[in-house]
C-alpha positions in Angstrom: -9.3 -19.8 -19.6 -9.1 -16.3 -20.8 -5.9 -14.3 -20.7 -7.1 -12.0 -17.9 -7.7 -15.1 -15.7 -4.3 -16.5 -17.0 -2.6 -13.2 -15.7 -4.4 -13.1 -12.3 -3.3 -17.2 -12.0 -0.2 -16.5 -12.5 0.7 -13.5 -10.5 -1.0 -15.5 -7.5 0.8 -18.4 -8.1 4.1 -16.2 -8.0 2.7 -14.4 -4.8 2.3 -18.5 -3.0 5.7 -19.2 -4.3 6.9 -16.4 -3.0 5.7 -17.1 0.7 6.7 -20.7 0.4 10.3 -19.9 0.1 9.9 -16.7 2.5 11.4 -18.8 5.9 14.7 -19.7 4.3 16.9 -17.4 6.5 15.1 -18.0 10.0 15.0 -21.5 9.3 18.8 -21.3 9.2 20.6 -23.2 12.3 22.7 -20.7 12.9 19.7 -18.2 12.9 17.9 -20.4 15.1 21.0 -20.9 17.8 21.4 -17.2 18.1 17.6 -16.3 18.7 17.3 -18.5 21.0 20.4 -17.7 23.0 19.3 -14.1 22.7 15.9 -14.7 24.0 17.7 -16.9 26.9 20.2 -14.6 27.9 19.0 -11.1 26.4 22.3 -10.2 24.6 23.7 -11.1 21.1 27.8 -10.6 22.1 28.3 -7.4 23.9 24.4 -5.7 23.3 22.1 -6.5 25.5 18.0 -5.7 25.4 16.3 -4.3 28.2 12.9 -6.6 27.0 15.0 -9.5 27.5 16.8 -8.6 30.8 15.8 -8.6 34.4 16.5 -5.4 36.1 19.7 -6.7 37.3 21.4 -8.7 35.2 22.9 -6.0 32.5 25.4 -4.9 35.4 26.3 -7.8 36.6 27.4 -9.5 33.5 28.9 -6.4 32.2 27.7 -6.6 28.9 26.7 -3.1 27.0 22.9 -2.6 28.0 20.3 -0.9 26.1 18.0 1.8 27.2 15.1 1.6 24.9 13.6 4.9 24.4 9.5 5.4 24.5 8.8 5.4 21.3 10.2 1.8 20.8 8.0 0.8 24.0 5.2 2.3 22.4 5.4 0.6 18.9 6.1 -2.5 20.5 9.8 -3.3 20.2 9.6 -6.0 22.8 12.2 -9.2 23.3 11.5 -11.4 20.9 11.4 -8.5 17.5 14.8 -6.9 18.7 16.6 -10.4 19.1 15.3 -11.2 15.6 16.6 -8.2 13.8 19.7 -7.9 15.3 20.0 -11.6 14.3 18.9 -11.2 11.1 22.1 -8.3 11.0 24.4 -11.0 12.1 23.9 -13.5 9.5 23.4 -11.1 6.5 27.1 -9.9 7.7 28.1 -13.3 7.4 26.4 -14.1 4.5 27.8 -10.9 2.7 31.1 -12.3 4.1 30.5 -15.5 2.5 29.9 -13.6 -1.3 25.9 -15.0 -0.6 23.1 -12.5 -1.2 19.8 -11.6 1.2 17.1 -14.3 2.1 14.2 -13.6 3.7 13.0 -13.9 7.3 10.0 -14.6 8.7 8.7 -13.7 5.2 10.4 -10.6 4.8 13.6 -9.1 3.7 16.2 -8.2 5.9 15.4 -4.4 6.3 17.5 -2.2 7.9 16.0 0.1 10.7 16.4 4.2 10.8 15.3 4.9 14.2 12.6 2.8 15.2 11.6 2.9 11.3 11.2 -0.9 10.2 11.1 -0.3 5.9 12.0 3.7 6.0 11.9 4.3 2.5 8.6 2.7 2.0 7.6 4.7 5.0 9.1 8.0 2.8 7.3 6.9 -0.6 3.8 6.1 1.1 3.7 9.7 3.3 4.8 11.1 -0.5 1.8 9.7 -2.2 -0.8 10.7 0.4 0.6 14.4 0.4 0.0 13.9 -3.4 -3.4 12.8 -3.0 -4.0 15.9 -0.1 -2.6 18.2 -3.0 -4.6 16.4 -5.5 -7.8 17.1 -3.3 -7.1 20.4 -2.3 -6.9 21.7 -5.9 -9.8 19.4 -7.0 -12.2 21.7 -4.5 -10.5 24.8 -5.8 -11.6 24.3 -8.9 -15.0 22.8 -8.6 -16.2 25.5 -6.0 -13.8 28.9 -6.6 -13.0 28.6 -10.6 -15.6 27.1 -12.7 -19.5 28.0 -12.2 -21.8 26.8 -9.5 -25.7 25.8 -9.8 -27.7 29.2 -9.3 -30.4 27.1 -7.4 -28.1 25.0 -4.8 -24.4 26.7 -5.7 -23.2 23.1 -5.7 -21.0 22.2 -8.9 -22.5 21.4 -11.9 -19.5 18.1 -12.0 -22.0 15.1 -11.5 -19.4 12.8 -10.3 -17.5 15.5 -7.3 -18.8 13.5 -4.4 -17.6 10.1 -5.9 -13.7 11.8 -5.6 -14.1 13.8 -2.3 -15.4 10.1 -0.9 -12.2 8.3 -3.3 -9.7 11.0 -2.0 -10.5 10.4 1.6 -10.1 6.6 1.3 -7.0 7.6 -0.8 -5.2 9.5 2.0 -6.4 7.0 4.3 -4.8 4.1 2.5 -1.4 5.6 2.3 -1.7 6.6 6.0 -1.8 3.2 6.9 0.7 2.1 4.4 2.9 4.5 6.2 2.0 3.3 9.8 2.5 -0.6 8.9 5.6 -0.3 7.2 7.1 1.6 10.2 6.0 -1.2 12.4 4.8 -4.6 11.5 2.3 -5.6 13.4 -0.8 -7.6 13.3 -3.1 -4.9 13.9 -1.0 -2.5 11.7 -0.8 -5.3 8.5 -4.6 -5.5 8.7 -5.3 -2.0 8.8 -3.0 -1.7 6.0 -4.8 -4.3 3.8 -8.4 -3.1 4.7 -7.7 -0.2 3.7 -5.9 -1.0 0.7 -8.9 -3.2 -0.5 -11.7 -1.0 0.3 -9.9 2.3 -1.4 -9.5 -0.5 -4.7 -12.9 -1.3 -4.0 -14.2 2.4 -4.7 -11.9 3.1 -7.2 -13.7 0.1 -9.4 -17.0 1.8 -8.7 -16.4 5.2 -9.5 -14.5 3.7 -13.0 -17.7 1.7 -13.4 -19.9 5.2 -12.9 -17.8 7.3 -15.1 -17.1 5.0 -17.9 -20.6 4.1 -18.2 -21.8 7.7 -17.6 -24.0 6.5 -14.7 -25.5 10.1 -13.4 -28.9 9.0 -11.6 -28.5 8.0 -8.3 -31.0 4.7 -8.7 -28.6 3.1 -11.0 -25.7 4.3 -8.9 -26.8 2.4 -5.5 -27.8 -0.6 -8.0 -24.2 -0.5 -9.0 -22.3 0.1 -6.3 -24.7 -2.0 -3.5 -23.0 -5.3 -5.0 -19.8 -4.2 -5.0 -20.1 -2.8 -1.5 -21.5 -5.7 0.0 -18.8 -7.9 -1.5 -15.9 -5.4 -0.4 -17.5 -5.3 3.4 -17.5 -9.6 3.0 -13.6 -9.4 2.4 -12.7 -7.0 4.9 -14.5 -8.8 7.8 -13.2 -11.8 6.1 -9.7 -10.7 6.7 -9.6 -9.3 10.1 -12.0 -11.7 11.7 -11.7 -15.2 9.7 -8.4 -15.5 8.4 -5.8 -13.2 6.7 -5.3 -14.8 3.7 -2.3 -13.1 1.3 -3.2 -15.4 -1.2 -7.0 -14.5 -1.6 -6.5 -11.1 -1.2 -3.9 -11.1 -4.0 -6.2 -12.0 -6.3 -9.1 -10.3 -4.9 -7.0 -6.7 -5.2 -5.7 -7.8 -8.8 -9.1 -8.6 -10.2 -10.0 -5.4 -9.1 -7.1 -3.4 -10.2 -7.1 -5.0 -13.5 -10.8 -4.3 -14.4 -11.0 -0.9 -13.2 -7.7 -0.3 -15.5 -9.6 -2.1 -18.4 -12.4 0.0 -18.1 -10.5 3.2 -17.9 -8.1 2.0 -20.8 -11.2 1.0 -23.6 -13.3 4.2 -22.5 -9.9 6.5 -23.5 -9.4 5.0 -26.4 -12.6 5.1 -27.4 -14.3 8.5 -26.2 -12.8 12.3 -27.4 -12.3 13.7 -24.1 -9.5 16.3 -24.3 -7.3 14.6 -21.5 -7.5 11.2 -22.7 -3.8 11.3 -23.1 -3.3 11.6 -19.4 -5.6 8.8 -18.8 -3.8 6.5 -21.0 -0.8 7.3 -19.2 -2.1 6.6 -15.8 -3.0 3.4 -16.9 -0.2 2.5 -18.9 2.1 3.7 -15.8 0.2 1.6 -13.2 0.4 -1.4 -15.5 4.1 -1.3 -15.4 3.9 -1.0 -11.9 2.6 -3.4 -10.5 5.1 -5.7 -12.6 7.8 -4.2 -9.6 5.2 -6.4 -7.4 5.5 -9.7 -9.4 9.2 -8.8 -9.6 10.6 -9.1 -5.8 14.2 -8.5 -5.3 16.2 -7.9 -2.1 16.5 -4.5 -0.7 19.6 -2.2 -2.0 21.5 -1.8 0.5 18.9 -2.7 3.0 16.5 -0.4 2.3 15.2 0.2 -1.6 13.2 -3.0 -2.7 10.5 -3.8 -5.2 7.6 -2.5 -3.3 9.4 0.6 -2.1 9.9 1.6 -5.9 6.4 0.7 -6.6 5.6 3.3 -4.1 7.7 5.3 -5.4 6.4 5.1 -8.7 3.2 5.8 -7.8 4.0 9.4 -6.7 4.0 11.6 -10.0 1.5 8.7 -11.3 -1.0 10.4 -9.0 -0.4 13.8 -9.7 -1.4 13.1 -13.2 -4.2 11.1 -12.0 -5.7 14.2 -10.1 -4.9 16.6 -13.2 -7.0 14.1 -14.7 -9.5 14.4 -12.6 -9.6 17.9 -12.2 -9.9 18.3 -16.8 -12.5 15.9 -16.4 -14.7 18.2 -14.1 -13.6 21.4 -16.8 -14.7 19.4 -19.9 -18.2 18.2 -18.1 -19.3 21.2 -16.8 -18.2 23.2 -19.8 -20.7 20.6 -21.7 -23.3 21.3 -19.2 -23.4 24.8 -18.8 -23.4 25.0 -22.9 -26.9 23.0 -22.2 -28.4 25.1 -19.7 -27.8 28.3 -21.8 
């Protein structure tokens, strides 16, 4: 077994272990007594939950009633999620109480809601990255088509690879929006969205390191590239939303993509002269020591900074980098090219 394969095994195996020992705090009794009395009665001491209640039954008991405004009703607050989070806030009190730390529930950790935001500062980090990415974009077609020359024939750029990272930008912003949506609400429809997404903007970033590591230019050897690849990432994704959703799979699916497309990108810096290799290297390195914040999972601070918020977070000036990158890259080839056509 080689080292890679050791890596991806055991990252996956800390993933399953991970969601094997994710029900501890809703498989307390205590827990357990208090959702269900919530979802019998509709109030957890003196708050009551409209979802829960008949129209009726707030007055009469006298209990405190909540209104729940729109926007809960339209993300889908509904009986069953309020009674679990406002449980889930009872017994980390008593735990803290206690001198215990958090546990998760239902798989997660017990997050603490701004508004009607479920994990705000994940929420905060992801909407930060796909500005960075807009920004990124924006001053990647400032460049190609008001800065540096065009084609006399078709004034398109001389860059051969500028389409590859409109098409990777767009499934870049699109990736974080979603990020954005599902960890404001978790939903089914909202996880898979999220994940699709995810996989499909990994998907294309392996192709277009394939394409520019190997200096793949004609567009035969392009669709025999990427038509594999392609096929395989459209597989998953229907896999996913219409088979099963299956963490563990995907895991390793996204890791053996993220780790080959940093491989490639890693061996062709060292290796070739380009002027911004040092960027590169950095890019990778950073991302690398990323996702170790993934394999690390720790409770939330204070209820709202965990592992995979600061992996968001870390992600942030990564990807201005990444786009500075991107946009030397598109300086040093058509420099070369325009050299050749004089």
């Amino acid at each position: 077994m080689s080292i890679w394969n050791r890596v991806i095994f055991f990252v996956a195996f800390l993933f399953l272990v991970g969601r094997l020992n994710a029900s501890i705090g809703d498989s307390n009794p205590l827990y357990r007594s208090c959702l269900e009395q919530c979802e019998a009665t509709g109030c957890i001491g003196d708050r009551c939950f409209q979802d829960c209640l008949s129209s009726d039954i707030g007055s009469n008991n006298g209990s405190e009633s909540v209104q729940k405004p729109f926007y809960m009703q339209f993300i889908q607050w509904d009986c069953q999620s309020e009674c679990r989070y406002h449980c889930m806030l009872e017994r980390e009190r008593d735990n803290e109480m206690l001198g215990l730390g958090p546990v998760k529930y239902h798989g997660k950790w017990p997050f603490r809601r701004v508004l009607w935001i479920q994990e705000p500062m994940s929420v905060v980090f992801s909407v930060c990255n796909l500005a960075m990415h807009y920004l990124g974009w924006i001053s990647f077609c400032s460049l190609l088509y008001t800065k540096l020359p065009l084609r006399p024939k078709d004034r398109k750029p001389y860059y051969e690879y500028s389409l590859l990272w409109h098409a990777y930008a767009i499934l870049a912003m699109n990736s974080w929006f979603w990020s954005a949506v599902f960890h404001m609400r978790d939903l089914d429809l909202t996880e898979k969205l999220d994940y699709s997404s995810f996989v499909a903007l990994l998907g294309f970033g392996l192709i277009v390191a394939i394409l520019r590591t190997f200096s793949v230019r004609d567009e035969a050897s392009r669709v025999m590239v990427a038509a594999p690849l392609i096929a395989f990432l459209t597989t998953h994704i229907l896999y996913l939303n219409f088979y099963k959703l299956d963490y563990g799979l995907n895991m390793k699916v996204c890791l053996s993509m993220g780790v080959a497309q940093l491989l490639l990108w890693a061996i062709w810096g060292g290796l070739s002269r380009h002027p911004s290799r040092g960027k590169l290297l950095t890019v990778v390195v950073g991302t690398s020591l990323a996702m170790l914040l993934e394999i690390y999972d720790f409770p939330p601070y204070k209820g709202y900074i965990d592992a995979h918020a600061l992996w968001h977070a870390t992600t942030i000036p990564l990807t201005y980098l990444w786009w500075s990158f991107i946009k030397d890259d598109a300086q040093f080839r058509t420099s070369n090219l325009t050299k050749k056509v004089k």
